[in-house]
C-alpha positions, -999 to +999 in steps of 0.1 A: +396-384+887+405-418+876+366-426+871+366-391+845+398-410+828+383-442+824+348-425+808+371-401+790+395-430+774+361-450+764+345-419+747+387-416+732+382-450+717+347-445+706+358-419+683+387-434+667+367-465+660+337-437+644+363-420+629+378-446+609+408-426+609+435-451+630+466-474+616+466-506+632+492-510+660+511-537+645+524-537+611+533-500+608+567-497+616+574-460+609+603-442+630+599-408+642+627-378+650+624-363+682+642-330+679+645-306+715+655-274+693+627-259+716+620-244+749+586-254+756+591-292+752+571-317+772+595-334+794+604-368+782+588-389+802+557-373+790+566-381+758+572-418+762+537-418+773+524-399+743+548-418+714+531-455+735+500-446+728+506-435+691+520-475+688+555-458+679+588-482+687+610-462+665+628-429+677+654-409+666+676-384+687+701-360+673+725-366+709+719-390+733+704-372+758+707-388+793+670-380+805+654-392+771+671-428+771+661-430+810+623-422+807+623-447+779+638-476+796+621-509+797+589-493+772+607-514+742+616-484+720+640-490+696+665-457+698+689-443+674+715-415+689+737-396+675+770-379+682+767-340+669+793-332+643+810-309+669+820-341+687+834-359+654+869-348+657+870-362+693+854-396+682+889-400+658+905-412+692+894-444+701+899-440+741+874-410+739+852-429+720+852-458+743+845-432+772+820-419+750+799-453+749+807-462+785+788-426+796+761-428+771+754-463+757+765-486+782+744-482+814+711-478+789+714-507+770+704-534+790+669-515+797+671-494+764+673-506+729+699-486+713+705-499+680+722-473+657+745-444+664+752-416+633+782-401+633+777-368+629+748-357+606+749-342+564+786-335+569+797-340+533+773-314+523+788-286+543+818-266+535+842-278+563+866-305+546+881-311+574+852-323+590+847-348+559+880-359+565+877-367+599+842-382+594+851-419+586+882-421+612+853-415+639+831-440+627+857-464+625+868-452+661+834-459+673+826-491+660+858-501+674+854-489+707+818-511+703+836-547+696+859-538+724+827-534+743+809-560+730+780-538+717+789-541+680+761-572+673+740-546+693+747-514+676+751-501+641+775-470+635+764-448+601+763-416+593+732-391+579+737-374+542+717-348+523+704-357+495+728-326+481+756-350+478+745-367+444+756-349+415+727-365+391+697-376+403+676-383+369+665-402+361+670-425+394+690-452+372+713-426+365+720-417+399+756-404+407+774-389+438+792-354+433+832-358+417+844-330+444+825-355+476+838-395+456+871-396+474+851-395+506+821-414+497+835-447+485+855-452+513+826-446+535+806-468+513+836-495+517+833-491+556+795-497+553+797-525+530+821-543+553+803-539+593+771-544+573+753-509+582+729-486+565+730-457+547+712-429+559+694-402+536+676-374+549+653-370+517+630-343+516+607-335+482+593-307+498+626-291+491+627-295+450+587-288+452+597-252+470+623-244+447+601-253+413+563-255+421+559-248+379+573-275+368+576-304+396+536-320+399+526-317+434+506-348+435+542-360+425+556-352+459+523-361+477+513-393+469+485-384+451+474-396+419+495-385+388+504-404+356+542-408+374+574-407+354+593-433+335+632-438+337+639-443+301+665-463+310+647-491+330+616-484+323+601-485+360+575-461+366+578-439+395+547-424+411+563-403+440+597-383+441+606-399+476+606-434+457+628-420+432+649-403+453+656-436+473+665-453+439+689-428+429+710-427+459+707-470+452+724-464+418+745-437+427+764-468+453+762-494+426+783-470+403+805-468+433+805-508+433+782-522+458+750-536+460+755-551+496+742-515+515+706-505+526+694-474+519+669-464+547+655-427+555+667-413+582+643-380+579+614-368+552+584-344+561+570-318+553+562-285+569+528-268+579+539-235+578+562-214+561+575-177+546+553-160+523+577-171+497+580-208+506+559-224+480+534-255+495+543-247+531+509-255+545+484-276+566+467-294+540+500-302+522+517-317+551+488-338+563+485-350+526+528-358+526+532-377+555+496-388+554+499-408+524+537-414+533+519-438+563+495-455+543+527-465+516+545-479+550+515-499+563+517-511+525+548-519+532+560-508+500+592-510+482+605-486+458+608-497+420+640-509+425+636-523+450+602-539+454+607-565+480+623-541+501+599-523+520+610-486+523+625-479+561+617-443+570+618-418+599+594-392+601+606-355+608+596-346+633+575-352+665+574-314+676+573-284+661+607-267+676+604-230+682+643-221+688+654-239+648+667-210+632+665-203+594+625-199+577+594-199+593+590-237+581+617-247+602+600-247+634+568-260+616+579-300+608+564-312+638+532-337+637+526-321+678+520-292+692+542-288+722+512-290+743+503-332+725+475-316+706+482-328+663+490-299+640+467-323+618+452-355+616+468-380+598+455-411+620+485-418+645+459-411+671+472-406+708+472-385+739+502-367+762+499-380+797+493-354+819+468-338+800+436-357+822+454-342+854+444-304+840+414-285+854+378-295+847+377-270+822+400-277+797+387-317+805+351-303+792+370-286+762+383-320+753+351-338+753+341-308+734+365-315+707+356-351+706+324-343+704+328-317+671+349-347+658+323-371+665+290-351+644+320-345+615+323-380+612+287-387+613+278-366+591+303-379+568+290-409+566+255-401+559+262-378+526 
């Protein structure tokens, strides 16, 4: 068997090399969320595998699950976990906090490289204020209980937002958080400002393309070609919403007084599938969104505000999850099948281990597919 994996890796690397198709392993630093909303998941180990040979050092988890931060230890991932907003409350007391990163931070992060932890995720666009109150006490809790630790060098403590927390969002200069969320947001932005952490957006132009595909371009959202659009204020020309997104969450914390905080992306995508009345939920869409997305990182492109800065973003998602409720597009993010196959090709080319231990038959089927990809390429090339 190891003889069929060897041939089988060398006819792999054959057709990546034809195919023309692979980002080089260094220089793209794109994170990835790795939901488990799903009952048909690979288990992690599995995964490590798979995310190694995609040349992926970035992942983000929504807990900190115990048997993900194991089967990644010692592979040099980079991890970001998170503590769910049903546990936000709790992290107000800084004891429980401590216990909280002796249990699930401390005996990983000598092998694993746990860097960030978000408190609680899009809480100041929901409806509990209690919650938002309670938000910045735990992530002041936490990063306390991290200098008493020691970990605080180590680790940042943030916090993810919807983008539905600005109240103006064009054009970008113009940027502006919502009146009824400001009380909460600048002293959130005052606790960033002063441990030196980023600020999270989960920024999605999928969303705004849905809800007006007459009059938002959708070579706009996709990185395709367009004419862009012009702030009037600064003049900067934008080219993609996701840029201008990014630049108007960078104003809206300027008019709140700082210019000291990164603002990184904490999710985008785009989903392959959708309800009948989810506009631009599709395959070709997708592959174009987070296929272009890819090519601006290896760029290593800033936004017009920001040029210098190259953008910092993590991909949603690595699976499709079939147990997210809500729309059909909901359990259609993922860049995997549950099973390692792509949903589409967008040139992070890599394989689930596990897959060469299946019978011969389904080995044949992959040479097969190889193959098919192989003559598609060739004949490509000689149109």
């Amino acid at each position: 068997m190891e003889a069929v994996e060897r041939l089988f890796r060398r006819h792999l690397l054959l057709w990546l090399l034809l195919s023309g198709q692979v980002f080089p392993s260094s220089g793209l630093r794109v994170g990835i969320n790795y939901g488990q909303i799903a009952n048909n998941l690979p288990p992690p180990t599995r995964v490590a595998g798979l995310l190694g040979s995609l040349n992926i050092s970035r992942v983000k988890l929504y807990d900190a699950d115990q048997n993900v931060l194991g089967a990644f230890m010692n592979t040099n991932v980079e991890f970001i976990i998170g503590i769910g907003n049903e546990n936000v409350s709790s992290m107000m007391d800084v004891s429980k906090a401590q216990a909280w990163l002796q249990q699930h931070v401390q005996p990983y992060i000598s092998s694993a490289r746990i860097t960030c932890i978000t408190v609680g995720n899009e809480v100041f666009s929901g409806n509990d204020t209690t919650l938002m109150a309670n938000l910045l006490p735990a992530m002041q809790s936490v990063y306390q209980a991290l200098v008493s630790l020691g970990l605080d060098k180590q680790i940042n403590v943030t916090t993810a937002h919807s983008l539905a927390i600005l109240g103006n969002s064009f054009p970008p200069s113009s940027g502006s958080f919502r009146q009824d969320l400001a009380e909460y947001i600048q002293s959130t932005l005052n606790f960033h400002s002063m441990i030196k952490s980023p600020f999270l957006i989960n920024a999605y132009p999928y969303f705004a393309y849905k809800a007006n595909p007459n009059v938002i371009s959708l070579p706009y959202v996709l990185f395709q070609p367009n004419p862009g659009v012009v702030d009037p204020n600064t003049n900067l020309n934008y080219d993609n919403m996701l840029y201008a997104q990014v630049d108007s969450v960078y104003a809206a914390i300027e008019a709140m007084g700082h210019t000291d905080i990164d603002v990184r992306i904490s999710e985008t995508g785009w989903p392959s599938r959708g309800d009948p009345d989810e506009f631009g939920a599709n395959l070709q869409n997708a592959a174009a969104y987070n296929g272009n997305l890819l090519q601006r990182i290896s760029m290593k492109q800033g936004t017009p505000l920001r040029p210098s800065v190259p953008i910092d973003v993590y991909v949603f998602a690595l699976f499709n999850e079939n147990l997210k409720p809500g729309p059909t597009s909901e359990r259609n993010y993922g860049l995997f099948y549950p099973d390692g196959t792509q949903v589409y090709n967008i040139g992070l080319q890599g394989y689930l281990p596990g897959l060469l231990n299946s019978a011969p038959s389904n080995l044949w089927g992959i040479y097969r597919l190889f193959f098919l990809n192989i003559v598609a390429v060739l004949a490509t090339m000689l149109q």
